[in-house]
N, C-alpha and C positions, 0 to 999 in steps of 0.2 A: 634611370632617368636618361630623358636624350639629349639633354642642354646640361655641360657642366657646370653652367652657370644660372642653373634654373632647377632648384633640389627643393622638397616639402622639407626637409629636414639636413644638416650639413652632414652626416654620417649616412646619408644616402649612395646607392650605388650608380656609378654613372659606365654607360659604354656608349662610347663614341667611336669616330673615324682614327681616333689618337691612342686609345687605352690597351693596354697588353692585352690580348686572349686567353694566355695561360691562364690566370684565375677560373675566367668562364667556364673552359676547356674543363681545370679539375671542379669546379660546381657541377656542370653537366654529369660529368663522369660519375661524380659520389651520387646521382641519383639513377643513373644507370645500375650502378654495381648493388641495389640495391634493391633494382627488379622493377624502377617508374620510368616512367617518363616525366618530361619536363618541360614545361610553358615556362618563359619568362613575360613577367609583365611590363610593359615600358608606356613612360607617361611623361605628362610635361605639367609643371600644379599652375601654372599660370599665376591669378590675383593670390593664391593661394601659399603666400609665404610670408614669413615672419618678418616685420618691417626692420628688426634688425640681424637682419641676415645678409649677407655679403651675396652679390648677384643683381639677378634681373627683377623686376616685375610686371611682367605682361597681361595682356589681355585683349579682348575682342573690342573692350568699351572703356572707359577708364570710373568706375565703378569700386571702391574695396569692399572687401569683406566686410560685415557687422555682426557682431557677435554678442552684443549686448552687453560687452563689459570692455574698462580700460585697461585692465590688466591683462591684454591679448589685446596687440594691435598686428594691424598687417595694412602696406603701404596703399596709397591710389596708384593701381594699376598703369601702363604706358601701354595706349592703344597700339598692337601692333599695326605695323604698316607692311605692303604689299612684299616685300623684298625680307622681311621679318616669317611674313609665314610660310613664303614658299622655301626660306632655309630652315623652318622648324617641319613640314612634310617632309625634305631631303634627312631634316635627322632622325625621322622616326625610322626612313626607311633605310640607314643606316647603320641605324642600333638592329633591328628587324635581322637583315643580310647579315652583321657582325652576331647577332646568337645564333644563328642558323651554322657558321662556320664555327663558332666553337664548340657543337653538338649539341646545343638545346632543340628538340621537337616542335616547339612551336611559337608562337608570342600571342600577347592577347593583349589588344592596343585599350588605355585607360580613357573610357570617354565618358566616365561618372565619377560622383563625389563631390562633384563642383571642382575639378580638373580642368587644364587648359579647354580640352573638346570639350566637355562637357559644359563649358562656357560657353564655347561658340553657340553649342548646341540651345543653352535655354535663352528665352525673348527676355529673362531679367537679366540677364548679363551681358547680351549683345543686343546693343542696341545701334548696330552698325545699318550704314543705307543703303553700302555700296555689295558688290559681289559677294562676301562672305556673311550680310546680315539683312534683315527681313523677313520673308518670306521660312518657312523649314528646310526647303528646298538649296535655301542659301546655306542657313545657319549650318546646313548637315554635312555642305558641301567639303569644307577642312577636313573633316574625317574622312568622309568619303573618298577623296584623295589620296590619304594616309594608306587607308586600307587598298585600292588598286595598285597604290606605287609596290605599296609591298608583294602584295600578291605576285607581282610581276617579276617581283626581285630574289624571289625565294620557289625553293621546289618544286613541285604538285601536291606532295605528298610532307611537307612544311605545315605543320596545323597555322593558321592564323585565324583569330578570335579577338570578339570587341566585350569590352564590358561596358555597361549601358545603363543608363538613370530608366529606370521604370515611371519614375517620377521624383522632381525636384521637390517635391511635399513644402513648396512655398508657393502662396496665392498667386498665378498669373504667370507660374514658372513652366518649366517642361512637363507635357502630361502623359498619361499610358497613350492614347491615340498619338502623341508626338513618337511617342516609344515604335509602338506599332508601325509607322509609316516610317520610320526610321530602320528598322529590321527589313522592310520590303526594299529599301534603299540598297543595305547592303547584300542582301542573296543574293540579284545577278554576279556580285564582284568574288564571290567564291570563300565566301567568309563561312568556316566551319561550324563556329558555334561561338551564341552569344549569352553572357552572362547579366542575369536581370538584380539589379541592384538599386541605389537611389540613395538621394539626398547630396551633402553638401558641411563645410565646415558652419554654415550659418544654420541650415537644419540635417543635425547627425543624424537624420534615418539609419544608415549605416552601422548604428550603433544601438538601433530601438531608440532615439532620440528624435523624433522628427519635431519640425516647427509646427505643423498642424494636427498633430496629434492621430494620422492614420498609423502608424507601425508602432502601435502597443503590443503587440504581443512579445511574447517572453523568444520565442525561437520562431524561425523561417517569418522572420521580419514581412519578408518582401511576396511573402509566397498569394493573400489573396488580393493583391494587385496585379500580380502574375499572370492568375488564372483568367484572365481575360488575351490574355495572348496566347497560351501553350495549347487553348484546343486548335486555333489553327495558321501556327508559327511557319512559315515556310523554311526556315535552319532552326536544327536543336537546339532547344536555350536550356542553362544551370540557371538552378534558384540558390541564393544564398541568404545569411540571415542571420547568427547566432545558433545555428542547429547545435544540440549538444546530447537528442535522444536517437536512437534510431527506430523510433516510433515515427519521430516527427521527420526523418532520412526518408521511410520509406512511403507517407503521405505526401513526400513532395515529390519523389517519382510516380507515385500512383495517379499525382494529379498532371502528369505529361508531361513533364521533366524530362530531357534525358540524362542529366547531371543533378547532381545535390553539391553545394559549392560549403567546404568547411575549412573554416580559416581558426579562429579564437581557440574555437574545443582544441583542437592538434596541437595548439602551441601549451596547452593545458595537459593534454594525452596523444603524447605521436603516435602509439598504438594502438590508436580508438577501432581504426578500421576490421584489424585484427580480431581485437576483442567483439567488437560485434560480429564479426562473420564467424566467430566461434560460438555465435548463439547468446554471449554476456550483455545485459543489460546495462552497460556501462554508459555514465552521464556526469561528465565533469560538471563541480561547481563552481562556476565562474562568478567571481562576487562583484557585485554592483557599487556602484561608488553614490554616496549619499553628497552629491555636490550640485545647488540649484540651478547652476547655469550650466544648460547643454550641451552648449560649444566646448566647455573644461571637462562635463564628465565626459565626454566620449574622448577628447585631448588625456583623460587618465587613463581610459579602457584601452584606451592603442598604448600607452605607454606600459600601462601591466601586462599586455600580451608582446611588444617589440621584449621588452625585459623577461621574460617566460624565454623567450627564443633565442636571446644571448646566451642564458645558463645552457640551452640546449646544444645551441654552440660548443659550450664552452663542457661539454661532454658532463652536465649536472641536468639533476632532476628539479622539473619545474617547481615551483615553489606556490601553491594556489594563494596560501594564509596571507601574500603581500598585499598591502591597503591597495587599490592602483592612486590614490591619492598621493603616501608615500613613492611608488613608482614613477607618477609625472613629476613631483620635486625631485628625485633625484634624476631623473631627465635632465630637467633645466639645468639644474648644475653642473652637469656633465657636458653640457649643451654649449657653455660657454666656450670650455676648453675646445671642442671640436669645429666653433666655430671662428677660431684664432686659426687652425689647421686649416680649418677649409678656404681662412681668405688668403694663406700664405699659398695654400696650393692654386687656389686662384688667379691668383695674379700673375704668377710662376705661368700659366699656360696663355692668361691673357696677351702679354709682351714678350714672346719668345717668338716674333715674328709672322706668327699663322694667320693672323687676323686679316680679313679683308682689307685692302690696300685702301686710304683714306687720304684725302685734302683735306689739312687744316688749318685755318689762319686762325694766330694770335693777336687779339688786340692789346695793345699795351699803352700806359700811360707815359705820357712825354713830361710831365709835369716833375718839377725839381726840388718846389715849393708847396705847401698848402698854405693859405694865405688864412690868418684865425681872425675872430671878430675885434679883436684890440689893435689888427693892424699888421702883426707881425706875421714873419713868414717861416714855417717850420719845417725844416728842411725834408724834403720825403721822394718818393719814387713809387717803383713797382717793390712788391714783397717778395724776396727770394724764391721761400718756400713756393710761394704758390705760382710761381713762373718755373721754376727749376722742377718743382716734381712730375706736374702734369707734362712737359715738354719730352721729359724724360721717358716714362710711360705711354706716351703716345709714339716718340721712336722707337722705343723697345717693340710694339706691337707694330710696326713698320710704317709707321704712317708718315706723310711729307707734310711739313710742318714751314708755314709762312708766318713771320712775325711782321706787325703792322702799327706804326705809329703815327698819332697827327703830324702831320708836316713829314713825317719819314725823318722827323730828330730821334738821334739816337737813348734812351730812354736810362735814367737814374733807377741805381740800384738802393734802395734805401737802407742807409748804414742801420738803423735799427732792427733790423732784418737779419745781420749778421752779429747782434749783442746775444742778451739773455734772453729777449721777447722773442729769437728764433730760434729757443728749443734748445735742446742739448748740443754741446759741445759737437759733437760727434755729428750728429745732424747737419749742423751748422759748418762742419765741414765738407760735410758732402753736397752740401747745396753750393756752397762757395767754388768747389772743384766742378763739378759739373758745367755753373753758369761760365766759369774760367773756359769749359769744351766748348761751347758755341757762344762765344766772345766775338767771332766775325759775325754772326747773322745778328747780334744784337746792337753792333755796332752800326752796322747798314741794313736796317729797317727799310721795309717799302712803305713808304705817303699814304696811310691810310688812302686820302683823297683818291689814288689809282686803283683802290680795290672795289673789282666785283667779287658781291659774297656770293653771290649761284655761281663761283665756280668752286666754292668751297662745302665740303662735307658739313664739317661742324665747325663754328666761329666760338671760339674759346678769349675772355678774359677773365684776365687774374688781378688781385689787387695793388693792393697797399692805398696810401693814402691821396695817389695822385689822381686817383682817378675821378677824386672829391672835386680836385682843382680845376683838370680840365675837360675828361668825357663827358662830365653830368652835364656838359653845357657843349658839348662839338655838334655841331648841326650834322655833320657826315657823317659821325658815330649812331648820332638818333635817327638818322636815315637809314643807317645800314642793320640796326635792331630792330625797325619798324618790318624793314623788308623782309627780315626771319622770320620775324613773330606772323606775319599775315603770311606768308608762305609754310609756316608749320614745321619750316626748317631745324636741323639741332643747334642750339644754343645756350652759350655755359657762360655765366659769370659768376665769380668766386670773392667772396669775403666784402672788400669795400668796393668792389668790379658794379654791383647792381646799382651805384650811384649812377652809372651808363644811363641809366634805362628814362632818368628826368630831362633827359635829351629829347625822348621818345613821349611826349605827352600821351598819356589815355590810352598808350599801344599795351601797355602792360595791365591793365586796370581788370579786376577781378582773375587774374593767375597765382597761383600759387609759390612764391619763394620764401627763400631766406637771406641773409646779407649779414654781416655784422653787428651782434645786439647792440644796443644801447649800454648795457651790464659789463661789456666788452671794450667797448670803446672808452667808457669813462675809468678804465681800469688805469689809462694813458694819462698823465698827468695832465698833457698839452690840451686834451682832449675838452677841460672844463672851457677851452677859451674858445671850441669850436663852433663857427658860423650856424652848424648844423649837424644834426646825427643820422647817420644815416637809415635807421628803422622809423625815426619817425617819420622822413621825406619819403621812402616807401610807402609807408601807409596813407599819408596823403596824396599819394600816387593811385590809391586805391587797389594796391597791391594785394593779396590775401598774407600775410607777412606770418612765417612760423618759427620760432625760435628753440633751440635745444638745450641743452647745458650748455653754460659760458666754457670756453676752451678746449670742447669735447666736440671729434668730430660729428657734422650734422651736415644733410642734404637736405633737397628737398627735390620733386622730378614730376614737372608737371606735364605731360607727353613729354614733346621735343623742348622743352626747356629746361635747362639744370641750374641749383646755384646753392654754392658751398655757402657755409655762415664763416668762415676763417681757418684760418693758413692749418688747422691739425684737420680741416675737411678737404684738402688737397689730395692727396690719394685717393682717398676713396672717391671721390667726385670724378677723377679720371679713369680710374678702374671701371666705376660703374657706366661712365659714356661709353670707352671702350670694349664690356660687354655688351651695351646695347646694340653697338653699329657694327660689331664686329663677322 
């Protein structure tokens, strides 16, 4: 992968401008010593991640995936923007130059499967106006980029290679003529050889699954959609597919092939090649999984052939008789633990300085009081947690951090914050030390009223209950959310932070958040005497309002707008800005 922060799966392999070589260096080498050569493939899955997965979720259009069941979700994408893609072409052709130095032969850039390019690439998933959407011409152009940079960046004699949707096998998606005029796109740029494949997590053609039903056949899936390109291809293209005879090996070269592409069979019999070129009629049986929804069995068939490829690893013999049913539960399960590693290692790179250099202002509650409907006034402020952590992560990852209060009064820390309702002991002292480090900036706050937000990156508030008291009602707060929201700017409020936005009449109306449930709030004793709650004045707001487990972190990311549901969606809610912008 070329975004460490952008993996189809959290045990994915990333090489960037930052990751050791040695590994590479001996990958390379064990396939040399072994008499191959060797392609790496590098991709970016875009819409195409698991919505709880730690990272990014990009895309061309903000579209998710569907898959026809709830038990697999994956997030609404965040349409990239201009400065987003031209660092995602810098990292293909980064990854590209870094295999090329640690002795791999070639790469072969991923622009099917319904993968980042392969989004751009089909008119269902880009449904973009400007430069990178429209026309094919547009939509092709992300790659096409990809592929020159590289080319440019690497050898002569450097194989680079695309894999490529023959067809999206979805009504209205990418077609062979799209294919076709896309292969003409790339031969002038020096592209060696293309790989014809198709589909998509929503139709696993990929897998003999397609949504329309053209790749029934048992092997060379992709091969009589092919044959409309291979009589006159102008660069050699591999057909791939499920091959597992070498009957059906050598009718895909006789039909103009200059490659047969075998993946599944190998991870079944790394010998295969062997054994047929000794004349053996060998045909692993690869067992089919008896599971009605498409998008799960081919989500089993990869995980019985990744699990084939561990044992291989791990210097054992493939194992055919495994259900892949069994194979993907023990996936998931496995899945958890790696993705606890992969958000600690995340974060570890997120705030260790390297990140684009950022402006941010904090909005903060001045309020001391929440005033409840019998009268009384209950003492409150801003929430530790969710000032202290984000503030923190955002310096870690270096960014210049401006706090901002109405009137520039200096802002209450609200003593419940530092009880039992802020978490562990131990938490609760590191949020107290921390806010103890930047005690001056909190103390001298600049006057909301003085701030322009266009000179800020991304305008970040955080809760607690003041913000009930006085943002939902600051004419300069609703001024300055309105001015985000219609300018498309990043913008983050956290837990009872979204009461801001009834400042902002109808600016919010039909977007996507979250805010502090109601399940949440009434958990507060004080809470039954309150004036009002704040999910249900969002909804009357005409908010799209999404709620998660009560005290479990939950985002929500609508493009450039973020918003945590409560103080344990602190971190991640920062983490996740800070990979977007980063």
């Amino acid at each position: 992968m070329v975004n460490d922060a952008a993996l189809t799966g959290t045990r994915d392999v990333v090489l960037d401008d930052r990751q050791p070589l040695e590994p590479f260096r001996r990958w390379a080498q064990a396939a040399h010593d072994g008499g191959a050569k060797i392609w790496m493939q590098i991709s970016h899955p875009g819409r195409q991640v698991s919505a709880h997965q730690p990272g990014v979720a990009w895309a061309p259009s903000a579209k998710a995936v569907e898959v026809g069941t709830k038990n697999v979700t994956f997030p609404t994408p965040t349409p990239m923007n201009e400065e987003q893609i031209q660092a995602t072409i810098a990292r293909f052709i980064t990854t590209a130059r870094r295999a090329e130095e640690a002795g791999f032969d070639g790469v072969q850039v991923h622009a099917a499967h319904g993968y980042l390019l392969s989004q751009f690439l089909s008119p269902l998933t880009n449904t973009r106006a400007d430069g990178w959407g429209g026309s094919l011409e547009n939509r092709a152009r992300f790659l096409l980029e990809i592929v020159r940079g590289i080319r440019a960046a690497v050898a002569p004699d450097f194989a680079v290679a695309v894999k490529l949707n023959s067809a999206d096998f979805q009504r209205g998606g990418f077609e062979l003529d799209d294919a076709r005029a896309v292969i003409a796109m790339l031969t002038p740029l020096g592209v060696d050889l293309v790989e014809l494949s198709g589909g998509s997590y929503e139709s696993p053609a990929m897998t003999g699954r397609s949504a329309d039903g053209r790749t029934q056949a048992r092997e060379a899936y992709f091969l009589e959609m092919a044959r409309g390109l291979l009589s006159d291809s102008p660069v050699p293209l591999m057909v791939t597919g499920g091959i597992v005879r070498p009957s059906v090996a050598e009718e895909v070269l006789n039909s103009g092939a200059a490659l047969v592409g075998i993946g599944t069979a190998l991870a079944a019999n790394p010998t295969l090649p062997r054994q047929w070129e000794a004349g053996q009629n060998t045909a692993p049986e690869i067992p089919r999984t008896r599971i009605k929804n498409k998008a799960i069995a081919s989500a089993a068939s990869m995980a019985w052939v990744r699990r084939q490829m561990a044992r291989l690893g791990r210097g054992k013999e493939p194992r055919l008789s495994l259900d892949p049913r069994a194979a993907l539960i023990g996936e998931q399960l496995q899945n958890r633990r790696a993705n606890r590693r992969y958000a600690a290692w995340l974060a570890q790179r997120l705030t260790d300085g390297s990140a684009t250099p950022r402006k941010v202002l904090m909005v903060v509650t001045a309020a001391r009081v929440w005033t409840l409907k019998d009268g009384t006034e209950h003492p409150t402020g801003f929430w530790g947690e969710e000032l202290a952590v984000p503030h923190e992560l955002f310096t870690k990852a270096g960014w210049e951090i401006t706090i901002a209060t109405p009137g520039g009064v200096a802002p209450t820390l609200d003593a419940l914050s530092m009880g039992v309702s802020g978490g562990l002991p131990s938490q609760r002292r590191r949020v107290r030390a921390y806010l103890d480090s930047i005690a001056g900036a909190l103390a001298r706050p600049v006057p909301l009223e003085d701030i322009d937000s266009t000179d800020y990156d991304l305008v970040f508030y955080p809760g607690g209950h003041g913000p009930m008291e006085d943002l939902a009602f600051d004419a300069t707060s609703g001024a300055l959310l309105r001015q985000r929201i219609e300018a498309g700017a990043p913008l983050a409020l956290l837990c009872h932070a979204p009461a801001a936005i009834l400042a902002a009449p109808d600016a919010f109306s039909g977007r996507r958040m979250t805010g502090l449930s109601n399940k949440e709030e009434l958990l507060n004793p004080f809470a039954w005497k309150a004036p009002w709650l704040l999910e249900d004045e969002m909804k009357k707001a005409r908010v799209e309002y999404h709620a998660g487990f009560p005290l479990r972190p939950h985002m929500v990311v609508d493009q450039n707008l973020y918003s945590g549901q409560n103080p344990q969606s602190s971190r991640d809610l920062a983490l996740r800005i800070i990979a977007d912008l980063a």
